[in-house]
N, C-alpha and C positions, 0 to 999 in steps of 0.2 A: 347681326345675328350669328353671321359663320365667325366672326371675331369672339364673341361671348361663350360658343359653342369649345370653340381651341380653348379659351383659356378655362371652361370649365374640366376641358377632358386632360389637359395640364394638371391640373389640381391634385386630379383623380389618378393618374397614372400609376403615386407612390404607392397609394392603397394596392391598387390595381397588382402591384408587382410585392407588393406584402402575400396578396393573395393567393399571387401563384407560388409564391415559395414555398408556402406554407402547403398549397397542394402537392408540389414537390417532394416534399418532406412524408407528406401522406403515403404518397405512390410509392417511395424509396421504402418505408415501414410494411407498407403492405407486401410489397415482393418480399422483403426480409420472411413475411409471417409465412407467407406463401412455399417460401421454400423451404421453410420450417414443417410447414404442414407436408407437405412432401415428401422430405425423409420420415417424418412419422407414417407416412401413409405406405413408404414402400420396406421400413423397417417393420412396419405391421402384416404388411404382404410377404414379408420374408419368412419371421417367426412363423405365420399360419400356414404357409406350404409346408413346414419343416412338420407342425405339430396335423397338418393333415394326411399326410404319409404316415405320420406313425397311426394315426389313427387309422386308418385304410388297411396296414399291416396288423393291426389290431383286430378288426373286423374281419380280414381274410383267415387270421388264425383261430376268430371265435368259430364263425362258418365252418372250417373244418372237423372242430372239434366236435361244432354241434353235429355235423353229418356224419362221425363218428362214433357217436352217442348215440346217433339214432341207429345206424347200423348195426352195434351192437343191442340198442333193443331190441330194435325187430329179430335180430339172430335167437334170441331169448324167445320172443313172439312164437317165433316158426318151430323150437324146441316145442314149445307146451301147446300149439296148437296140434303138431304133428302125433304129440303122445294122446291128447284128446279126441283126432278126429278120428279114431275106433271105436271109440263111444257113442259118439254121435253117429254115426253109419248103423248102429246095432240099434241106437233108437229110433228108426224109419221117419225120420223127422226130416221133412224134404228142406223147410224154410232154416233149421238150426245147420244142417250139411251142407246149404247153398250159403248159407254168412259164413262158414268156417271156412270152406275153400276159397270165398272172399276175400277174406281174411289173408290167407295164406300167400292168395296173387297178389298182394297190396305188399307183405312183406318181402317177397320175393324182387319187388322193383328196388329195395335196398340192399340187395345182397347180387346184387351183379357182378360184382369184383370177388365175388369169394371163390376157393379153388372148388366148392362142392356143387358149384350153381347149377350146371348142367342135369347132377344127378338129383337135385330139389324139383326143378323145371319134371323133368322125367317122374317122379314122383308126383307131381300136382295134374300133370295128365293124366298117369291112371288112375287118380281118385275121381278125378272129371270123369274117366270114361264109367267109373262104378256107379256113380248119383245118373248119367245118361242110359246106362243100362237100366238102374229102376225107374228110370222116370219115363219108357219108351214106350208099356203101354198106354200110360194115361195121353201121353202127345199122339200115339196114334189116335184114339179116343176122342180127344177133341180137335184134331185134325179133320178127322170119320164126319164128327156131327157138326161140327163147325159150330162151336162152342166158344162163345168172345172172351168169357171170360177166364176159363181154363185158357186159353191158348194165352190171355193178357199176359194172368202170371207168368205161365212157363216162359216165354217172351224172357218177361225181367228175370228170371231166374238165371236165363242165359246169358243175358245180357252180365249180370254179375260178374260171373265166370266167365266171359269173352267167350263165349259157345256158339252166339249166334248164328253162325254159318252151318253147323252143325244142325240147329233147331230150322232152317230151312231146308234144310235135305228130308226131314223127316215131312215137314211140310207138303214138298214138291213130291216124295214118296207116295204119301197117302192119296193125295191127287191124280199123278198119274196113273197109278194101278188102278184107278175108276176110269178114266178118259181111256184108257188101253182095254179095260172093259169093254168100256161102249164101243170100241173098233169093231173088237173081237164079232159083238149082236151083229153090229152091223153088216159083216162080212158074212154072217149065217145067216139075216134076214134076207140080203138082197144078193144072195149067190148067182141070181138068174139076170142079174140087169147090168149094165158096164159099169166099170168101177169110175168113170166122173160121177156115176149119180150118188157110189159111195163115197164120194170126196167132199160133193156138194155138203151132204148131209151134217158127215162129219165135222167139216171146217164151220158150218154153224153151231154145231156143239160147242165147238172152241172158241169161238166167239161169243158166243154166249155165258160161255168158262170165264174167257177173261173179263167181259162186264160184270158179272155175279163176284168173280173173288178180289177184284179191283175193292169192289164197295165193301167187300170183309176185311179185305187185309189192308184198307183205311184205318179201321179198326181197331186193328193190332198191331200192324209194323208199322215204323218210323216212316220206311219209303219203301211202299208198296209194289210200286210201278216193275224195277227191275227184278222180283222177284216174280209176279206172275209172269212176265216176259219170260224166265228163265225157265217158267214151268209148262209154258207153252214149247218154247225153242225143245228142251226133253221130251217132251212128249211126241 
């Protein structure tokens, strides 16, 4: 058997070494293609860095142009909204004076590099404080009666025009001058007794204040919380 086995694996041998040449042959062809593929692949990595940098410099000088573009619109914007918002102020139209000075903050974020910015800024303040002037006593009004929906709007009205801080002064205002009120009773009802027992009294008013306007000024404002805090700490 191990005699039969030799001379068959003899036989086979030449095939045997046909076969590997020819794989040989294979593997030699293949690295060839391979390093073929190669150059192609990093002469293709080359060209595309070359043509992505232009493109990038392409895109940085669209970008400028367009931020350019828009700069000068809006400088046009704040021309015709400026000459218009006399018009609008003489028609007591709170919702058209509150989008126009809108308007105007929204243009002014493009016009930060100009040499006039300062005195535009300067100019959008005082027209803020004109529309805050007519709008001061309806906010006391529904400050007074605690009115959701009056207070809603004026809310977003300020909100517009970045005022909010402003529309809580008026807020904490109207508040206080009642809770200083109720001091004042307090101090003429109970003139005859020591002043813990006006302390007592009082400090349940305020507590009382801050649970009641907690659950309004859920309401109305965003976040509530450090605004009644603020109008307790004032008072």
């Amino acid at each position: 058997v191990i005699e039969e086995a030799s001379q068959q694996a003899i036989q086979n041998l030449p095939r045997v070494m046909r076969e590997l040449d020819a794989v040989k042959q294979e593997a030699s062809l293949l690295q060839e293609q391979m390093k073929a593929v190669k150059h192609d692949i990093q002469k293709v990595e080359h060209d595309t860095a070359q043509s992505m940098q232009m493109l990038l410099k392409l895109d940085v000088i669209k970008s400028r142009m367009t931020s350019a573009a828009e700069a000068l619109q809006e400088a046009d914007n704040w021309t015709t909204l400026s000459t218009d918002v006399e018009d609008v102020f003489q028609s007591q139209d709170i919702g058209a004076i509150t989008s126009k000075l809108s308007r105007m903050q929204n243009c002014l974020q493009m016009l930060v590099e100009t040499p006039d910015y300062a005195d535009r800024c300067q100019h959008l303040e005082k027209l803020k404080n004109r529309l805050e002037a007519m709008l001061s006593p309806q906010l006391v009004s529904a400050f007074n009666n605690q009115s959701i929906e009056a207070a809603r709007s004026y809310t977003k009205m300020f909100a517009e025009i970045d005022r909010l801080p402003q529309l809580y002064k008026y807020y904490h205002k109207c508040h206080k001058t009642s809770l200083l009120a109720s001091w004042k009773d307090i101090q003429q009802s109970k003139s005859d007794v020591p002043l813990k027992e006006w302390l007592a009294e009082y400090y349940d008013l305020l507590l009382s204040t801050y649970h009641a306007q907690i659950k309004w000024c859920q309401q109305v404002f965003s976040d509530p919380l450090p605004i009644v805090c603020d109008l307790i700490t004032e008072t």
